[in-house]
C-alpha positions as CSV (number, residue, x, y, z in Angstrom):
1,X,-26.9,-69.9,-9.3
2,X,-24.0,-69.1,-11.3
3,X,-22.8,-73.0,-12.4
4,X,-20.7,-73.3,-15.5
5,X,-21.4,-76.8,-16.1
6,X,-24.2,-77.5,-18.8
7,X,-26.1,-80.6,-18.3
8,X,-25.7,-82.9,-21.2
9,X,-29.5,-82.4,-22.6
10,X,-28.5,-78.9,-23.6
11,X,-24.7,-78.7,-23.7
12,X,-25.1,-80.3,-27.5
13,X,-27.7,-77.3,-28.6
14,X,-26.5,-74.7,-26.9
15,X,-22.6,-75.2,-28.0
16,X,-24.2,-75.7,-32.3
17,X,-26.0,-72.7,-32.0
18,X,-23.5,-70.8,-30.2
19,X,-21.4,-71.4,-32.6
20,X,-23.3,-70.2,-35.1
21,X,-24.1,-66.5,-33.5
22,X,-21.2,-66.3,-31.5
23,X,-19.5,-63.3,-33.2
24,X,-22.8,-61.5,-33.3
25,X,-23.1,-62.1,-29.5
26,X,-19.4,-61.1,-29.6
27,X,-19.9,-57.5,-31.3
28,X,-22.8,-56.9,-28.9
29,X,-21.1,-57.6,-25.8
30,X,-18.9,-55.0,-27.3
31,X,-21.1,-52.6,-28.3
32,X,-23.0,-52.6,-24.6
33,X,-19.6,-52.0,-22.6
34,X,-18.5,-49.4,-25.2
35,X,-21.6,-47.6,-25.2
36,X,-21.6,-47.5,-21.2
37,X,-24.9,-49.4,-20.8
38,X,-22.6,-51.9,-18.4
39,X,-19.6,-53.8,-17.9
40,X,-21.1,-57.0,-17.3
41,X,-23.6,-57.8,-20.7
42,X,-25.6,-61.0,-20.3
43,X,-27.8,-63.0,-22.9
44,X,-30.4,-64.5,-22.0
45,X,-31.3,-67.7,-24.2
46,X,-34.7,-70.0,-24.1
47,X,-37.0,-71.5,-26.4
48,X,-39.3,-69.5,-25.8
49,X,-39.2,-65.8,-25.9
50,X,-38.3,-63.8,-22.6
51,X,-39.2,-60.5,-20.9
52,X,-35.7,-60.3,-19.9
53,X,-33.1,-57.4,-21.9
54,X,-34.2,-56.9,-25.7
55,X,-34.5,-59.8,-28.7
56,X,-31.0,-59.9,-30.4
57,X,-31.6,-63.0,-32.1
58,X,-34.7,-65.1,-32.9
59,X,-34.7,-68.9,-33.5
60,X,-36.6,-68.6,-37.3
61,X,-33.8,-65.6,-37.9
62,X,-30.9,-67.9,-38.4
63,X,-32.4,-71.5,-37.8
64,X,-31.4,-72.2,-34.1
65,X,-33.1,-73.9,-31.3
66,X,-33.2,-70.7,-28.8
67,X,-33.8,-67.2,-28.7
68,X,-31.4,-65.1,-27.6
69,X,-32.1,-61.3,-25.7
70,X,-29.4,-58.9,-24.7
71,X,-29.2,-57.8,-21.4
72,X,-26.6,-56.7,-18.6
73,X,-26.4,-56.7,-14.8
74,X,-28.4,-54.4,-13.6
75,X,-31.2,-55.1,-15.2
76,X,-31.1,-58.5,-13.3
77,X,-30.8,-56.5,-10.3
78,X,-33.8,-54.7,-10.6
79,X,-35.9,-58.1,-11.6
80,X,-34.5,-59.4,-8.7
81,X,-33.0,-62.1,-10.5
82,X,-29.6,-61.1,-8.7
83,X,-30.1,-60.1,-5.7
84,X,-28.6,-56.6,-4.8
85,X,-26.6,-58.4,-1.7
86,X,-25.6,-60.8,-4.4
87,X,-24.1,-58.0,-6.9
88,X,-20.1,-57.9,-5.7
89,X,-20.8,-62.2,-5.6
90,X,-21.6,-62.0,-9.1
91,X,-19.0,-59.6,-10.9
92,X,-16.6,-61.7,-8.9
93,X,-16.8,-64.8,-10.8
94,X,-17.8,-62.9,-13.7
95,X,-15.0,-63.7,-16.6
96,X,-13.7,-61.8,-19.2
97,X,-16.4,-60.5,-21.5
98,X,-13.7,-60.4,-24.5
99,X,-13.3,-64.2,-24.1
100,X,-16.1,-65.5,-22.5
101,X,-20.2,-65.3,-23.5
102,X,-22.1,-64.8,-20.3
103,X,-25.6,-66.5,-21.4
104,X,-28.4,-67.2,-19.0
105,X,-30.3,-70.0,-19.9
106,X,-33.2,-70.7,-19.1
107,X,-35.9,-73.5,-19.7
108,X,-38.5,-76.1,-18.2
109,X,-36.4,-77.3,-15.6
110,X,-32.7,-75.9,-16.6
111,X,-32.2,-72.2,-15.2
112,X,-28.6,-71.0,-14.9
113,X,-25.4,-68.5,-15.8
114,X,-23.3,-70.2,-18.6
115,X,-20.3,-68.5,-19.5
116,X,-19.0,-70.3,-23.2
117,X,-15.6,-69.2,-24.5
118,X,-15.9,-67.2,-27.8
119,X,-14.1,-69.3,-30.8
120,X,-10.2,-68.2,-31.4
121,X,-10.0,-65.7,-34.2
């Protein structure tokens, strides 16, 4: 499901600790399209840590409420989280990775694709 609305339960943790990573999210989103991994970087976030992309940021690193990994597309292709009929559907309404933070969050009963503007410079 690729829903940009965030329930209100999370929509006040998410955005406070967003804020407080979001240029480090912003330089690795960067540093994966430049170094050619892909064109479409994802993050997953949960409170608990994920076997999904690598560990960017961990909650006790900077005092937030989620873990955050580093991933991109096609690894969620291959775990089947996107399904390879899905692919095109998915870079469609995928926004501008220089404006926009594609997380994926994920939790007891919460599992979707968030995409939260980066903060003006």
């Amino acid at each position: 499901m690729n829903d940009p609305e965030l329930d209100g339960k999370y929509l006040g943790s998410i955005t406070k600790d967003f804020a407080t990573v979001a240029e480090t999210l912003r330089e690795a989103s960067y540093a994966i399209r430049k170094r050619g991994f892909s064109e479409h970087p994802i993050f997953p976030i949960s409170k608990v840590q994920l076997p999904i992309g690598q560990l960017l940021i961990g909650k006790e690193d900077v005092a937030i409420n989620w873990y955050i990994n580093a991933s991109f597309l096609d690894e969620f292709v291959q775990r089947e989280i996107i399904a390879e009929d899905k692919r095109e559907e998915f870079i469609g309404s995928y926004k501008d990775p220089d404006e926009f933070c594609c997380l994926f969050v994920v939790d007891a009963d919460f599992t979707r694709f968030v995409y939260i503007p980066y903060p003006e410079d």
